[in-house]
C-alpha positions as protocol buffer text, in pm:
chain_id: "A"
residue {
  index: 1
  type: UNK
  ca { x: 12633 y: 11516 z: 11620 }
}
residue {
  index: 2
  type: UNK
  ca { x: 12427 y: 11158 z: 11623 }
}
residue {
  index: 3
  type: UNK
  ca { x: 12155 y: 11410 z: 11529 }
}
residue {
  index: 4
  type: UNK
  ca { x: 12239 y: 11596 z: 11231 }
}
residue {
  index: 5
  type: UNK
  ca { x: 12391 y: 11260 z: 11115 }
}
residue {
  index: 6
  type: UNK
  ca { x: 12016 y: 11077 z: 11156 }
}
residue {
  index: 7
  type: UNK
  ca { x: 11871 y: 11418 z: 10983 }
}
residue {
  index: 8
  type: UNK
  ca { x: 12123 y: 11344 z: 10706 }
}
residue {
  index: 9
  type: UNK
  ca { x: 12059 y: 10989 z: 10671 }
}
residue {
  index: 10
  type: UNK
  ca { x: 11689 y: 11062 z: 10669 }
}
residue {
  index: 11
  type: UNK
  ca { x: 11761 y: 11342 z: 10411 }
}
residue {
  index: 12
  type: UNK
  ca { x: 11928 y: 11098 z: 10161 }
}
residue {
  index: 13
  type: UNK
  ca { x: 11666 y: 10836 z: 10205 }
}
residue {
  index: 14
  type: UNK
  ca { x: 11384 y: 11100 z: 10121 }
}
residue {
  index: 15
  type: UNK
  ca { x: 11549 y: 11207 z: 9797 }
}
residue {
  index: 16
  type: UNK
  ca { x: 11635 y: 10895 z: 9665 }
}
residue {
  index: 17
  type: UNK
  ca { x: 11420 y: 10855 z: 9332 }
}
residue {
  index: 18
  type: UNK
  ca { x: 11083 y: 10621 z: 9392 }
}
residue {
  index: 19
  type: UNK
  ca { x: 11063 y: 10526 z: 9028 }
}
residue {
  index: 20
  type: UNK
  ca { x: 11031 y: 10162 z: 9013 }
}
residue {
  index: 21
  type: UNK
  ca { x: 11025 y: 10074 z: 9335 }
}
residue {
  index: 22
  type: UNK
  ca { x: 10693 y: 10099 z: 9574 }
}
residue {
  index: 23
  type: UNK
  ca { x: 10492 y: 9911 z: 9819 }
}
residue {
  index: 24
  type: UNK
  ca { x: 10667 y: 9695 z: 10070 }
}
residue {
  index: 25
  type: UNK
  ca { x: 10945 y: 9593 z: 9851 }
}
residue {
  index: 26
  type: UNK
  ca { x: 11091 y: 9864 z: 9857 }
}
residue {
  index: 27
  type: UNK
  ca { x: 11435 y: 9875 z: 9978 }
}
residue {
  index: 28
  type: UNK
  ca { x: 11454 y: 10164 z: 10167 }
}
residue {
  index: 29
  type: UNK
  ca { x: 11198 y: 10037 z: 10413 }
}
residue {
  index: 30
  type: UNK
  ca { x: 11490 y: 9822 z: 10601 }
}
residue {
  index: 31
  type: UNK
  ca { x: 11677 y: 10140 z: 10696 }
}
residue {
  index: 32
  type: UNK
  ca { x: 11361 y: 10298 z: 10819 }
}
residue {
  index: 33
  type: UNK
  ca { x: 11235 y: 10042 z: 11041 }
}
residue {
  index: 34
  type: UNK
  ca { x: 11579 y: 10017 z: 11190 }
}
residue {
  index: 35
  type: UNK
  ca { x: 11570 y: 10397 z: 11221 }
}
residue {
  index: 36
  type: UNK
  ca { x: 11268 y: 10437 z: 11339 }
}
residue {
  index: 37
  type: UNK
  ca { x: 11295 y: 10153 z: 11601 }
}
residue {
  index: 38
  type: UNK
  ca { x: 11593 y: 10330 z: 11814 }
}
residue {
  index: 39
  type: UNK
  ca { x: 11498 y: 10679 z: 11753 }
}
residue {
  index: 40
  type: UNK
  ca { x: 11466 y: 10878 z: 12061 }
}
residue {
  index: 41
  type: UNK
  ca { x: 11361 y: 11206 z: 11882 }
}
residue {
  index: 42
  type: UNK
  ca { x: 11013 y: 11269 z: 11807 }
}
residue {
  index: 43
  type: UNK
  ca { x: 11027 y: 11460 z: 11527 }
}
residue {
  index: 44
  type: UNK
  ca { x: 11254 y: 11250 z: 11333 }
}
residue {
  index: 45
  type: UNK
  ca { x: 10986 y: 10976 z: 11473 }
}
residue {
  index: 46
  type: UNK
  ca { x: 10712 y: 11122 z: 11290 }
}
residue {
  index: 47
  type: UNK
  ca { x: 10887 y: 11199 z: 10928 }
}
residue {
  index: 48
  type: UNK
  ca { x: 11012 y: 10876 z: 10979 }
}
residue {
  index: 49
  type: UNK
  ca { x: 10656 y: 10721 z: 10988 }
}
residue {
  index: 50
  type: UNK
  ca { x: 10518 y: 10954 z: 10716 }
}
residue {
  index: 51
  type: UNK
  ca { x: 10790 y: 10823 z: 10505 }
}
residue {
  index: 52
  type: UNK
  ca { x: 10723 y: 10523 z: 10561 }
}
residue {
  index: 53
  type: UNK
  ca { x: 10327 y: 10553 z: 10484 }
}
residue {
  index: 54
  type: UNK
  ca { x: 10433 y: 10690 z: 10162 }
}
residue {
  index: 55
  type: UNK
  ca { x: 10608 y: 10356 z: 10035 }
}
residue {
  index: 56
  type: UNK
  ca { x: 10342 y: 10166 z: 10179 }
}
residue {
  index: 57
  type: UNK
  ca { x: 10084 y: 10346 z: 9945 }
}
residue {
  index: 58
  type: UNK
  ca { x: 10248 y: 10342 z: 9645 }
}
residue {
  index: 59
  type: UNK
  ca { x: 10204 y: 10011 z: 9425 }
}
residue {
  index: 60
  type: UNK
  ca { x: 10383 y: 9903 z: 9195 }
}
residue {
  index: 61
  type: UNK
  ca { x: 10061 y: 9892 z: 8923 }
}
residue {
  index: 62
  type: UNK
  ca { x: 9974 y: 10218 z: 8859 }
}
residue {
  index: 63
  type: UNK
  ca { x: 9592 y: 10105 z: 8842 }
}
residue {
  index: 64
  type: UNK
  ca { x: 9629 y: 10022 z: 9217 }
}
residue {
  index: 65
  type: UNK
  ca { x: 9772 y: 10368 z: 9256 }
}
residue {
  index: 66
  type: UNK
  ca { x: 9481 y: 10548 z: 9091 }
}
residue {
  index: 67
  type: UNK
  ca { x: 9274 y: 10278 z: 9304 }
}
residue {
  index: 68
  type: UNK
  ca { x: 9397 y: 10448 z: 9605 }
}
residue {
  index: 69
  type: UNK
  ca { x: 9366 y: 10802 z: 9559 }
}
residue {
  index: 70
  type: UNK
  ca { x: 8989 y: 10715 z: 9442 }
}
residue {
  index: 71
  type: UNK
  ca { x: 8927 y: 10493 z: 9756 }
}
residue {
  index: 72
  type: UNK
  ca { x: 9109 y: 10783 z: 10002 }
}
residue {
  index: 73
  type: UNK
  ca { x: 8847 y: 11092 z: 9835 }
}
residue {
  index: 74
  type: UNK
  ca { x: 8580 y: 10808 z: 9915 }
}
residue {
  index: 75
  type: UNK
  ca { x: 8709 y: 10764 z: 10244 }
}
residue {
  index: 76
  type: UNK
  ca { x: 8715 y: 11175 z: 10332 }
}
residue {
  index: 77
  type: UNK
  ca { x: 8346 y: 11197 z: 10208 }
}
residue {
  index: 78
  type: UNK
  ca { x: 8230 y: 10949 z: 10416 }
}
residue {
  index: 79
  type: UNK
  ca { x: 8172 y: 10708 z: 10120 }
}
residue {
  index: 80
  type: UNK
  ca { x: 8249 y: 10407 z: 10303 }
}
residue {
  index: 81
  type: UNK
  ca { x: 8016 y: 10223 z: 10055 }
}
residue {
  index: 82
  type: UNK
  ca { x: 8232 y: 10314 z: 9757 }
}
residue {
  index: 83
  type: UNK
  ca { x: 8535 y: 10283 z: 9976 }
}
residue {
  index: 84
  type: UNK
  ca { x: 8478 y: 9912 z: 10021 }
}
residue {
  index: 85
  type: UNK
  ca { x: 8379 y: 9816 z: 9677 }
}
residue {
  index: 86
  type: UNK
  ca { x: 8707 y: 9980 z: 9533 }
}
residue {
  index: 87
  type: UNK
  ca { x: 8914 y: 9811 z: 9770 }
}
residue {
  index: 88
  type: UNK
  ca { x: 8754 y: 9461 z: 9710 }
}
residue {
  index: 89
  type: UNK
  ca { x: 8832 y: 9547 z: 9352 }
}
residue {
  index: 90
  type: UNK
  ca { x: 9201 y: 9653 z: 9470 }
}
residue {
  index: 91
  type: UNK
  ca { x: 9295 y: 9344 z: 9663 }
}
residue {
  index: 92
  type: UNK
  ca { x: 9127 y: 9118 z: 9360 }
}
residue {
  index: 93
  type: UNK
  ca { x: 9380 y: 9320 z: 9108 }
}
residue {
  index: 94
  type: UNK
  ca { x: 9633 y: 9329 z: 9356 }
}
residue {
  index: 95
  type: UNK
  ca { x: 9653 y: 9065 z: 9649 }
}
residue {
  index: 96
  type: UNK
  ca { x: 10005 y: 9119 z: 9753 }
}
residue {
  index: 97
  type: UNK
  ca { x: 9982 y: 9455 z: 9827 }
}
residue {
  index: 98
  type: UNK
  ca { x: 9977 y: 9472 z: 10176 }
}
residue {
  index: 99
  type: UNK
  ca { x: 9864 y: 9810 z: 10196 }
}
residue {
  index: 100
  type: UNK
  ca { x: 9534 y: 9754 z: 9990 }
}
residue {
  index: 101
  type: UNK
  ca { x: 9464 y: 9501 z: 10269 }
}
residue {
  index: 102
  type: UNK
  ca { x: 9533 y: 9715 z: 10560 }
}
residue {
  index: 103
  type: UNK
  ca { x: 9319 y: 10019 z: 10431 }
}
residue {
  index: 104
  type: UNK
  ca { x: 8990 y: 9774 z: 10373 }
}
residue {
  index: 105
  type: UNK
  ca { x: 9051 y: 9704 z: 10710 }
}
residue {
  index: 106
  type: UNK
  ca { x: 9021 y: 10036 z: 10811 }
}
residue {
  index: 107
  type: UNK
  ca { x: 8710 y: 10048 z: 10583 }
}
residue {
  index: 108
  type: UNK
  ca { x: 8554 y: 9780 z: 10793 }
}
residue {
  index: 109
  type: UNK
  ca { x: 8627 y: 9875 z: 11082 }
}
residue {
  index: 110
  type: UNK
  ca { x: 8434 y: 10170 z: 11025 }
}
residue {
  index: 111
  type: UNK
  ca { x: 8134 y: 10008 z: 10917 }
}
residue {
  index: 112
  type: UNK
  ca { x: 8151 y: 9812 z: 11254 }
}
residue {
  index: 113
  type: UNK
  ca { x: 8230 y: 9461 z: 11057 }
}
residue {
  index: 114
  type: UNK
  ca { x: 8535 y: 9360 z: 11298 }
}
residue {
  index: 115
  type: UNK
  ca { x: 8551 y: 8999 z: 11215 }
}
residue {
  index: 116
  type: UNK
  ca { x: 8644 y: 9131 z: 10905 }
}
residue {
  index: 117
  type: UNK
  ca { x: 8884 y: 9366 z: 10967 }
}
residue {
  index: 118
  type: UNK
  ca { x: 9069 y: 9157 z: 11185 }
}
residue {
  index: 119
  type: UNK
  ca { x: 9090 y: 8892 z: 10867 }
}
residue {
  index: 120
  type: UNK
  ca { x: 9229 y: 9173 z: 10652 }
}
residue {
  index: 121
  type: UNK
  ca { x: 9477 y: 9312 z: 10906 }
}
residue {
  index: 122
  type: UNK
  ca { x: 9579 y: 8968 z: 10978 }
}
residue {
  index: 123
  type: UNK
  ca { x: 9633 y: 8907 z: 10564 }
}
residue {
  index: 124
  type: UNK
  ca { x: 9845 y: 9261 z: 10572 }
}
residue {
  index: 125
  type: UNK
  ca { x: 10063 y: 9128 z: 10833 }
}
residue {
  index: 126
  type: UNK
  ca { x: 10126 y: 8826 z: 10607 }
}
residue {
  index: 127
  type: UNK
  ca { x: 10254 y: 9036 z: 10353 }
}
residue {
  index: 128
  type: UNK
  ca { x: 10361 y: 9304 z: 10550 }
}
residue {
  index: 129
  type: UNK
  ca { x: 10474 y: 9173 z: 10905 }
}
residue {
  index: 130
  type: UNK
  ca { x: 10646 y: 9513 z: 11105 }
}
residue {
  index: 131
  type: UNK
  ca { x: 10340 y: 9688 z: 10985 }
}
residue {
  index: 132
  type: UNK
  ca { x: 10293 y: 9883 z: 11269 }
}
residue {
  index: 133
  type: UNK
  ca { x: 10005 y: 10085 z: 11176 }
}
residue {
  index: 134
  type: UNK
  ca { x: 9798 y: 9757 z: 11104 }
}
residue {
  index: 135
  type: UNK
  ca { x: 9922 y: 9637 z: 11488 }
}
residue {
  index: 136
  type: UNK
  ca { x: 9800 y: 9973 z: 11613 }
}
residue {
  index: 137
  type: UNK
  ca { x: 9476 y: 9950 z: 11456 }
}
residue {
  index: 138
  type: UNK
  ca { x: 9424 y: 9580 z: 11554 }
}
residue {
  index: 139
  type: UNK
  ca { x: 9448 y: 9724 z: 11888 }
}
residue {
  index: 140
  type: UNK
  ca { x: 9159 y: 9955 z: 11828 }
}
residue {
  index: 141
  type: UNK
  ca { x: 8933 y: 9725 z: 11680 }
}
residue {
  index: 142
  type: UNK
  ca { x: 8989 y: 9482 z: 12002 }
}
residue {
  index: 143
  type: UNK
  ca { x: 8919 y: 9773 z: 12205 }
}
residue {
  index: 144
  type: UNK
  ca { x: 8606 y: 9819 z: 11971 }
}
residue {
  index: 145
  type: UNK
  ca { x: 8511 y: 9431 z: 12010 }
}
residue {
  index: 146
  type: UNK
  ca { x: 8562 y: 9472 z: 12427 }
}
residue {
  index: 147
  type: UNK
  ca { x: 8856 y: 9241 z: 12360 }
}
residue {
  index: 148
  type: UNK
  ca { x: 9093 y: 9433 z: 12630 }
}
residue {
  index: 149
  type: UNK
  ca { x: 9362 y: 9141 z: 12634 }
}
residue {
  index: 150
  type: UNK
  ca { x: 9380 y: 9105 z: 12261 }
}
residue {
  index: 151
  type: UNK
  ca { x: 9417 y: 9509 z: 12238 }
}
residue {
  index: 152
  type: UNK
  ca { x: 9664 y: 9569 z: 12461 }
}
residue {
  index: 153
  type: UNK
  ca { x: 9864 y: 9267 z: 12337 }
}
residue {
  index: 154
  type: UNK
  ca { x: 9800 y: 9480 z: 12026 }
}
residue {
  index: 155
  type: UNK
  ca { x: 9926 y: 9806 z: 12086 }
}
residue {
  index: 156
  type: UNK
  ca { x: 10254 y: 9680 z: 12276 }
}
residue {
  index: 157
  type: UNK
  ca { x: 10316 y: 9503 z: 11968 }
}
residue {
  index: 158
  type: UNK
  ca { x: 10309 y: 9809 z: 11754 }
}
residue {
  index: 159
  type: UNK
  ca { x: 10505 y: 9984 z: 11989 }
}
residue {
  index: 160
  type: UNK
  ca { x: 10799 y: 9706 z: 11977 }
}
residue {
  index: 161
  type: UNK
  ca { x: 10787 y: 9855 z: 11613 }
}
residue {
  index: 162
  type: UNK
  ca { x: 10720 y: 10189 z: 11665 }
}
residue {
  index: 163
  type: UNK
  ca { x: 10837 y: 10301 z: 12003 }
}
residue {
  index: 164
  type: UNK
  ca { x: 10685 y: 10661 z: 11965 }
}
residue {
  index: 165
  type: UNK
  ca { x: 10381 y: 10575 z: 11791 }
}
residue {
  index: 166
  type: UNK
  ca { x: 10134 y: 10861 z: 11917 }
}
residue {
  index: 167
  type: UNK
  ca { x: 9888 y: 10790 z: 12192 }
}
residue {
  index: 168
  type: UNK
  ca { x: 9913 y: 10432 z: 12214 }
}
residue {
  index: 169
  type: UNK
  ca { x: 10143 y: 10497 z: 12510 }
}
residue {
  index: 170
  type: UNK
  ca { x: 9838 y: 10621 z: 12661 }
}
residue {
  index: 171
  type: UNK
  ca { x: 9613 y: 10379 z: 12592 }
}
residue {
  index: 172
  type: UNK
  ca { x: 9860 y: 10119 z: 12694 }
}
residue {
  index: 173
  type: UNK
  ca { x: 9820 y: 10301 z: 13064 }
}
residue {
  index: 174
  type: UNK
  ca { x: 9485 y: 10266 z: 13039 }
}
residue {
  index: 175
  type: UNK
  ca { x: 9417 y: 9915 z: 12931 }
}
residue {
  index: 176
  type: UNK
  ca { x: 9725 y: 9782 z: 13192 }
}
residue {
  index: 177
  type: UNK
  ca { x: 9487 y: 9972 z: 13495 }
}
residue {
  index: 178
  type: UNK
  ca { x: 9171 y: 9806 z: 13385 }
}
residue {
  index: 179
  type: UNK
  ca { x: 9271 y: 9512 z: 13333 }
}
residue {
  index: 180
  type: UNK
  ca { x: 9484 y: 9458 z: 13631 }
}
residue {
  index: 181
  type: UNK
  ca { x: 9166 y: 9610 z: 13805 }
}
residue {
  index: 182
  type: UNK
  ca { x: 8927 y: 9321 z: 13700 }
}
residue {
  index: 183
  type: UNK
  ca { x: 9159 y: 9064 z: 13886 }
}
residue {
  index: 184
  type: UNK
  ca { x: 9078 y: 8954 z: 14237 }
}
């Protein structure tokens, strides 16, 4: 019964109109961090988190919007070159939206430029602060930079937000063994 009244919940959030409301303001996001946070079903997990990802993308400038979907083609090509200038020209137009922030992160962690993506995940947690994706991907930038501490300090943090965030479980295993394996 708990289940089908979650699925319903979940239902009424997803067709509630968007118009006028995007990005982290809006205030649906509440519900589905609380939701998402005592879940014990994985399925409802995951729509929970795409849901989620979909407010986070969507600005409330439509220039940002049409910033993104340019920037995300960029990003599937492999652009990463074009992918960076639009979001330095997304976060210029736009500095509160978290979301711009997080994705240049991503953008430079690709390129291998940590320091920076560390600054810019740090910036969306400012504006954004249960942004568990941004947590999750500070973890893999630490685990990038050799930074084992800082990454698995990382990735327990995004699970406080995100208890069934995929495959940082695992890589919580993993970090605990190795680091508990350099001690003597």
């Amino acid at each position: 019964m708990a289940r089908i009244l979650s699925l319903m919940l979940l239902c009424a959030l997803l067709i509630t109109p968007m118009i006028g409301v995007a990005g982290q303001s809006d205030d649906r996001l509440n519900e589905l961090f609380a939701r998402l946070h005592v879940t014990q079903d994985p399925a409802e997990a995951q729509q929970l988190e795409k849901f989620i990802w979909v407010i986070w993308k969507r600005s409330e400038l439509e220039s940002t919007n049409i910033l993104m979907q340019q920037v995300e083609e960029a990003m599937n090509t492999g652009d990463f070159a074009t992918a960076l200038q639009t979001f330095n020209a997304m976060v210029k137009l736009e500095p509160k939206f978290a979301e711009g922030w997080n994705k240049r992160a991503t953008i430079h962690y690709l390129i291998d430029n940590y320091a920076a993506s560390v600054a810019d995940v740090e910036r969306t947690f400012a504006l954004e602060p249960p942004h568990f994706g941004a947590l999750a991907g500070l973890g893999v930038v630490y685990d990038a930079m050799n930074e084992k501490k800082k990454a698995l300090e990382a990735y327990r943090s995004a699970l406080e937000m995100h208890p069934n965030l995929f495959g940082v479980h695992l890589r919580i295993q993993q970090l605990s063994k190795e680091i508990e394996g350099q001690k003597i």
